[in-house]
VOTI-565623 format. One line per field, with one value per atom (N, C-alpha, C): atom name; x, y, z; residue in one letter. Coordinates in steps of 0.05 Angstrom, whole numbers, m for minus. Example, Ala and Ser with C-alpha at 12.3 -4.5 7.8 and 13.67 -1.06 7.14 Angstrom:
BEGIN
atome [N, CA, C, N, CA, C]
X [264, 246, 264, 257, 273, 258]
Y [m114, m90, m66, m45, m21, 1]
Z [156, 156, 156, 142, 143, 157]
residu [A, A, A, S, S, S]
END
This chain:
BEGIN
atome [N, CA, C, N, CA, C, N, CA, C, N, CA, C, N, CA, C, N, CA, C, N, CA, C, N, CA, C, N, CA, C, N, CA, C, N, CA, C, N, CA, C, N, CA, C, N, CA, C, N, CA, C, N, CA, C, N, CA, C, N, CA, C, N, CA, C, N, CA, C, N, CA, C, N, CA, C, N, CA, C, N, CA, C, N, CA, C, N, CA, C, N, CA, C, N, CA, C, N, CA, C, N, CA, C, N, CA, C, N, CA, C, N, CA, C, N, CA, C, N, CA, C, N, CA, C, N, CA, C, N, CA, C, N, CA, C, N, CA, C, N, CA, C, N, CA, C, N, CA, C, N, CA, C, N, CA, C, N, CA, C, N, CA, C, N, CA, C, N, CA, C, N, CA, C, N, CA, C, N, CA, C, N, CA, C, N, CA, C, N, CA, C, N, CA, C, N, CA, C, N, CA, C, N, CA, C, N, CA, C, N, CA, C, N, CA, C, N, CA, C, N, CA, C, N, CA, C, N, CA, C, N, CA, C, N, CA, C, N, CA, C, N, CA, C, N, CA, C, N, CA, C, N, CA, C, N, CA, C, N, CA, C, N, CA, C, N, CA, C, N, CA, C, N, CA, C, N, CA, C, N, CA, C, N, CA, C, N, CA, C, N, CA, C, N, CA, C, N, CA, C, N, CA, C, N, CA, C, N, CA, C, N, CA, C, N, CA, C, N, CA, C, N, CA, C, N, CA, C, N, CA, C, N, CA, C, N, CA, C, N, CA, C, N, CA, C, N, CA, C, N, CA, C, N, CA, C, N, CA, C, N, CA, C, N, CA, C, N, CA, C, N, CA, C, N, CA, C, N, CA, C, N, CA, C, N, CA, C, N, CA, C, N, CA, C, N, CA, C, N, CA, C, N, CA, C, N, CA, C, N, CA, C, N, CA, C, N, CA, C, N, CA, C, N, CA, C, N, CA, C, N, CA, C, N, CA, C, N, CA, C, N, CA, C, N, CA, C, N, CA, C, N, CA, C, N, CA, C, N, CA, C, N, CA, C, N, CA, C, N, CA, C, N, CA, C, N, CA, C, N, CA, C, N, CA, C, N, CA, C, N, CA, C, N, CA, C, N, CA, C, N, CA, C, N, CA, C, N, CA, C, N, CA, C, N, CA, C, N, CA, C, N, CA, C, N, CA, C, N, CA, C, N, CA, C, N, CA, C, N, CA, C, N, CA, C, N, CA, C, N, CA, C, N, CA, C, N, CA, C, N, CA, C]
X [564, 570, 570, 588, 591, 576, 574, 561, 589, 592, 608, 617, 641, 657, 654, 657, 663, 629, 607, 581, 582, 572, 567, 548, 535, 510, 490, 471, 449, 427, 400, 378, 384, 393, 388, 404, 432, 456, 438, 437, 418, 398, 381, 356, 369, 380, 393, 407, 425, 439, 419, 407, 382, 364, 357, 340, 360, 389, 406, 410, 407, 415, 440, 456, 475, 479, 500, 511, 536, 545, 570, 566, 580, 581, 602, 590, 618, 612, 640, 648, 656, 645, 663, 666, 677, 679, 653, 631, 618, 621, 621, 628, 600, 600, 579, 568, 578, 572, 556, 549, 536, 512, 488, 474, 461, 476, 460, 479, 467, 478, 483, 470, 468, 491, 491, 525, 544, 549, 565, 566, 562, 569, 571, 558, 573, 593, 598, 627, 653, 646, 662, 661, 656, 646, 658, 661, 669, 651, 629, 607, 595, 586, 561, 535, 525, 504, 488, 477, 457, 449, 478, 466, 470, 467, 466, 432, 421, 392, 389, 369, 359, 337, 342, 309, 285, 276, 246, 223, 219, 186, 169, 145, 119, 98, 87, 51, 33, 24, 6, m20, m36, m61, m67, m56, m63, m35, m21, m3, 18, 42, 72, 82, 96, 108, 137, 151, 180, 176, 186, 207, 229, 242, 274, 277, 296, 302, 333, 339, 372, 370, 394, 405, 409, 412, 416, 386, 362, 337, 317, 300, 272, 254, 238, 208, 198, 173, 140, 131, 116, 99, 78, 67, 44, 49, 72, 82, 90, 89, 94, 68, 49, 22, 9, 7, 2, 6, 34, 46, 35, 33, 19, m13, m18, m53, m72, m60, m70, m69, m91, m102, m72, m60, m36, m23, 10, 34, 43, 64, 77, 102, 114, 135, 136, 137, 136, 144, 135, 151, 183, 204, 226, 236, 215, 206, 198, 179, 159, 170, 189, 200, 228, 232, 258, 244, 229, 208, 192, 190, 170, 196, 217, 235, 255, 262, 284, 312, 319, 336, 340, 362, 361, 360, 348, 353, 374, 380, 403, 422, 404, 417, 398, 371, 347, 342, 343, 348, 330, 322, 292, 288, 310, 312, 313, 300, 303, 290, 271, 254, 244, 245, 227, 195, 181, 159, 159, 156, 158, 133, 139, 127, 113, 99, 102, 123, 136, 163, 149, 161, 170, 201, 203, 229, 236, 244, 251, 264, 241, 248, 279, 289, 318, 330, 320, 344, 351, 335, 330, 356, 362, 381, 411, 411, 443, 442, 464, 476, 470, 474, 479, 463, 465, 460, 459, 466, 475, 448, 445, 425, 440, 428, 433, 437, 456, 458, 443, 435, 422, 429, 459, 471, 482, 488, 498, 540, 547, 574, 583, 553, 557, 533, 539, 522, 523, 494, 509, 496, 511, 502, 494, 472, 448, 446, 436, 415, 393, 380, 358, 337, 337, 318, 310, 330, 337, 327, 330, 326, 295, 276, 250, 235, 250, 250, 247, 265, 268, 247, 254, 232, 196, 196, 174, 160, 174, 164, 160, 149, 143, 164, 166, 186, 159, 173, 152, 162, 165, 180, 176, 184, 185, 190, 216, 229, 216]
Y [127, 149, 175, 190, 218, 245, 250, 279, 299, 305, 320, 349, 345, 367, 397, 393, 408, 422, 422, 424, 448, 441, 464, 471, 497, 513, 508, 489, 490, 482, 489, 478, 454, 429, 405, 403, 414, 404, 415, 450, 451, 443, 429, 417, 382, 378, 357, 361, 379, 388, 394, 413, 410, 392, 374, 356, 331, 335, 316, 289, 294, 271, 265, 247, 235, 240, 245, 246, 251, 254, 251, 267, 289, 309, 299, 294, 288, 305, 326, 349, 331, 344, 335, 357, 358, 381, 374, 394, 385, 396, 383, 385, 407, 429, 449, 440, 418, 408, 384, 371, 344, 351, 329, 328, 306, 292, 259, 259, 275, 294, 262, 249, 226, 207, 206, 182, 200, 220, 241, 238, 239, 236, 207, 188, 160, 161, 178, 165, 189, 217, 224, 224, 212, 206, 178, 156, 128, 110, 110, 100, 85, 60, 48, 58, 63, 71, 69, 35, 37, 44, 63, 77, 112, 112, 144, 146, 166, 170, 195, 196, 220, 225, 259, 267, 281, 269, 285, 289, 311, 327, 321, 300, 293, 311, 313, 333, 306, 303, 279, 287, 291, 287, 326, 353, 373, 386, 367, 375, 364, 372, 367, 344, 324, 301, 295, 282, 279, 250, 235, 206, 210, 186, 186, 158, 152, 127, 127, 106, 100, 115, 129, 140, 118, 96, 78, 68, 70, 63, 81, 71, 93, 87, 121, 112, 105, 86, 82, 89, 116, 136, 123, 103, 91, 74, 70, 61, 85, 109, 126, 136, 138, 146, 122, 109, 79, 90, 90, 103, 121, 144, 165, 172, 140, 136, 158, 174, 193, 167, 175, 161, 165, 193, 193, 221, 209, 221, 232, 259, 258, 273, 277, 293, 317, 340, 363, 377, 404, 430, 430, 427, 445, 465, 487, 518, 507, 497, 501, 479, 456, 435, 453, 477, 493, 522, 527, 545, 535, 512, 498, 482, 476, 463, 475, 502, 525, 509, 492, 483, 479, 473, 477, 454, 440, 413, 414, 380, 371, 370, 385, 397, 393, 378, 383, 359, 365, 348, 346, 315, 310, 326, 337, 346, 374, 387, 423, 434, 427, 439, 472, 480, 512, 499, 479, 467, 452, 436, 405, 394, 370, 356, 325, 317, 280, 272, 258, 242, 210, 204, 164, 166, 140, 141, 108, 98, 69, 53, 28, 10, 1, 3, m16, 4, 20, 35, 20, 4, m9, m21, m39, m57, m38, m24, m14, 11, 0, 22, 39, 62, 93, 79, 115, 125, 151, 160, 189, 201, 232, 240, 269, 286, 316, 328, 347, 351, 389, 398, 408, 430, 423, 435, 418, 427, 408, 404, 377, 375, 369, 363, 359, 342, 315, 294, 301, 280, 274, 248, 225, 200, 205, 175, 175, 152, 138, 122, 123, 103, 108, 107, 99, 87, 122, 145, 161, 183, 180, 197, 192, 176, 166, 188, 185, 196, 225, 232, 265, 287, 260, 269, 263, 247, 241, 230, 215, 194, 160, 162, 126, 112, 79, 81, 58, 52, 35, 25, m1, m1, 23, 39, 56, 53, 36, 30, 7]
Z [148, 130, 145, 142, 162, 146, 153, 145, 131, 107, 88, 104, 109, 128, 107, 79, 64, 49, 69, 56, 30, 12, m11, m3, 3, 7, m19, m12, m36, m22, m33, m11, m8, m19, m5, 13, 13, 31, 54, 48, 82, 93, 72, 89, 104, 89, 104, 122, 132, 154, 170, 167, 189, 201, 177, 199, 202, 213, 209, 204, 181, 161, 143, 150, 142, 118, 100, 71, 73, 43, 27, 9, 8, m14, m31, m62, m82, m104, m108, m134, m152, m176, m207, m220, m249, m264, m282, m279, m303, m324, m350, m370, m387, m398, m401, m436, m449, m468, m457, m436, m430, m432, m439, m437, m429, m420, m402, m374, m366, m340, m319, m317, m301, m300, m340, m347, m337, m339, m326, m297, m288, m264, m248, m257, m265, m265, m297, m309, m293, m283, m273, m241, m231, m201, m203, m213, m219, m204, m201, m194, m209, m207, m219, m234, m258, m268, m249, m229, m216, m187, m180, m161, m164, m191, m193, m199, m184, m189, m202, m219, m234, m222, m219, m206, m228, m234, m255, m248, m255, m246, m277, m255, m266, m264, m289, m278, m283, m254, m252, m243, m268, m263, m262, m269, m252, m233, m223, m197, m210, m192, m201, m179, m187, m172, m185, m165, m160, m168, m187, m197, m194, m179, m172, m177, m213, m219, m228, m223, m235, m260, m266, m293, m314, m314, m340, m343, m333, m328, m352, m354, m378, m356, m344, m332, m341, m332, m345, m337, m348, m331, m321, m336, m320, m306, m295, m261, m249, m250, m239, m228, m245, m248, m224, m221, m203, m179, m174, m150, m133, m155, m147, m144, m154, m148, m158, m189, m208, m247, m257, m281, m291, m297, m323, m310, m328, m317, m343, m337, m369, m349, m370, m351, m358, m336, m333, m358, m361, m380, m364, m374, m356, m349, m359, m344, m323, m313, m296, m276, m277, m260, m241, m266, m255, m233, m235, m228, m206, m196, m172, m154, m169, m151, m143, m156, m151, m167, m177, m181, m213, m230, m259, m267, m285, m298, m299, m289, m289, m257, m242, m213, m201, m213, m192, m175, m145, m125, m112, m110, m89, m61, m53, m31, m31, m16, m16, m33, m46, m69, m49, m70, m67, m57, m79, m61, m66, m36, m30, m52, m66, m84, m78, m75, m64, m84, m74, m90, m82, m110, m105, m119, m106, m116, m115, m138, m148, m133, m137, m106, m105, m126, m134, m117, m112, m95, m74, m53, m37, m43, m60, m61, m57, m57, m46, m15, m8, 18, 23, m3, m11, m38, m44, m74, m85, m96, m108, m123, m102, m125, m129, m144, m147, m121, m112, m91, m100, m121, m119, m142, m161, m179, m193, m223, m238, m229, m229, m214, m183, m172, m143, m139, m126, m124, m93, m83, m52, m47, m30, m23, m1, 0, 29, 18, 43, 49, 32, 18, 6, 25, 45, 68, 77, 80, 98, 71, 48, 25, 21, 34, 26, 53, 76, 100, 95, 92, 85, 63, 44, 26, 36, 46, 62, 32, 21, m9, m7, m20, m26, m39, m44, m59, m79, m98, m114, m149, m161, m181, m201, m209, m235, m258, m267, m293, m297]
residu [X, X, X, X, X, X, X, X, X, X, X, X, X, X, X, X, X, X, X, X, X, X, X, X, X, X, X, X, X, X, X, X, X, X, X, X, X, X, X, X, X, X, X, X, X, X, X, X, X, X, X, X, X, X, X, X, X, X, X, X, X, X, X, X, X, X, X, X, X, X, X, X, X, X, X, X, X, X, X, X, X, X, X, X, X, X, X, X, X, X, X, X, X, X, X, X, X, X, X, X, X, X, X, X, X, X, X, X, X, X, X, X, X, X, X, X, X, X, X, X, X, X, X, X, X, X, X, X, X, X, X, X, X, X, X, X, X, X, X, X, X, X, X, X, X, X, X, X, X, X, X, X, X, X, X, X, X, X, X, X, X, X, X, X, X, X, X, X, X, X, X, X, X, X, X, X, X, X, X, X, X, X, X, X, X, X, X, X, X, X, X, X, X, X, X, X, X, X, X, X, X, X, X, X, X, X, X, X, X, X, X, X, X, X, X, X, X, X, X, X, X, X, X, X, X, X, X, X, X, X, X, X, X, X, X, X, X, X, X, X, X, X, X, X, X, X, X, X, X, X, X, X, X, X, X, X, X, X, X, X, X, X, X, X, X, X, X, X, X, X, X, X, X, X, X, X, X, X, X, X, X, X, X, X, X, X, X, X, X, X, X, X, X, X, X, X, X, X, X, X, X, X, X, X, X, X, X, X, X, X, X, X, X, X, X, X, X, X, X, X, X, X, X, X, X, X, X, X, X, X, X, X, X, X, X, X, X, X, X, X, X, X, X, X, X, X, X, X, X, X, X, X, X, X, X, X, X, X, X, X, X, X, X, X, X, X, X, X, X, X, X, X, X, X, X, X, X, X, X, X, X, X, X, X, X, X, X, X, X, X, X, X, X, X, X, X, X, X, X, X, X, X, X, X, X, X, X, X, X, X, X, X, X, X, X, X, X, X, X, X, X, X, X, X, X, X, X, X, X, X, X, X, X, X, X, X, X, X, X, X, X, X, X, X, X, X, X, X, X, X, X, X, X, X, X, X, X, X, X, X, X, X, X, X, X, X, X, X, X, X, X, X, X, X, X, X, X, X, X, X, X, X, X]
END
């Protein structure tokens, strides 16, 4: 996989350019009426549901944590909560997930956060090549390696759904 000639400037594209790591920048039009931001880019990207990942900010336990699971998937917070080796998970305010990660629901990308978070991220990823997460705005995915996306993020991976 080559590194995206055409980089969009957003914290993840540059934190990945920097500590050079491989991707694929892919544009769509997003649609400003969606709200299952994930089937969207599935369905306009022409991708498989199960390798588009959704990124969501957990308050586990006190602190804020990163889940990264397939978009056709439901967390179980208390496999998230496991993971993260804290009693209970819920998922974040989305003031405060958009406000600690710099990025807007719907655009918010495991990578390049304003502050770095512990991330896990869903073992099924494992089973494919690539996989698409937020490249850090709504309309612009970018593929990696999940192996290389665990790396970067410096996350675990562990079942979630």
């Amino acid at each position: 996989m080559a590194r995206s000639h055409e980089t969009a400037r957003t914290p993840a594209t540059r934190a990945l350019t920097v500590a050079e790591v491989p991707f694929t920048l892919h544009r769509y039009e997003h649609d400003p009426r969606a709200t299952d931001f994930g089937a969207e880019a599935a369905e306009k990207l022409d991708v498989a549901p199960e390798r588009i990942f959704k990124t969501l900010v957990v308050d586990a336990g006190g602190g804020l944590a990163v889940a990264v699971i397939p978009v056709h998937s439901r967390m179980r917070l208390a496999a998230v909560a496991s993971a993260l080796a804290v009693k209970k998970a819920r998922l974040a305010d989305p003031a405060v997930a958009e406000r600690k990660t710099g990025y807007v629901v719907g655009g918010i990308s495991p990578v390049g956060q304003k502050t770095h978070l512990p991330t896990v991220i869903d073992s099924s990823s494992l089973a494919h090549e690539t996989i698409f997460v937020s490249a850090g705005r709504r309309g612009l995915d970018l593929e990696i390696a999940p192996r290389l996306l665990v790396a970067v993020t410096r996350g675990d991976t562990a079942p979630l759904t």
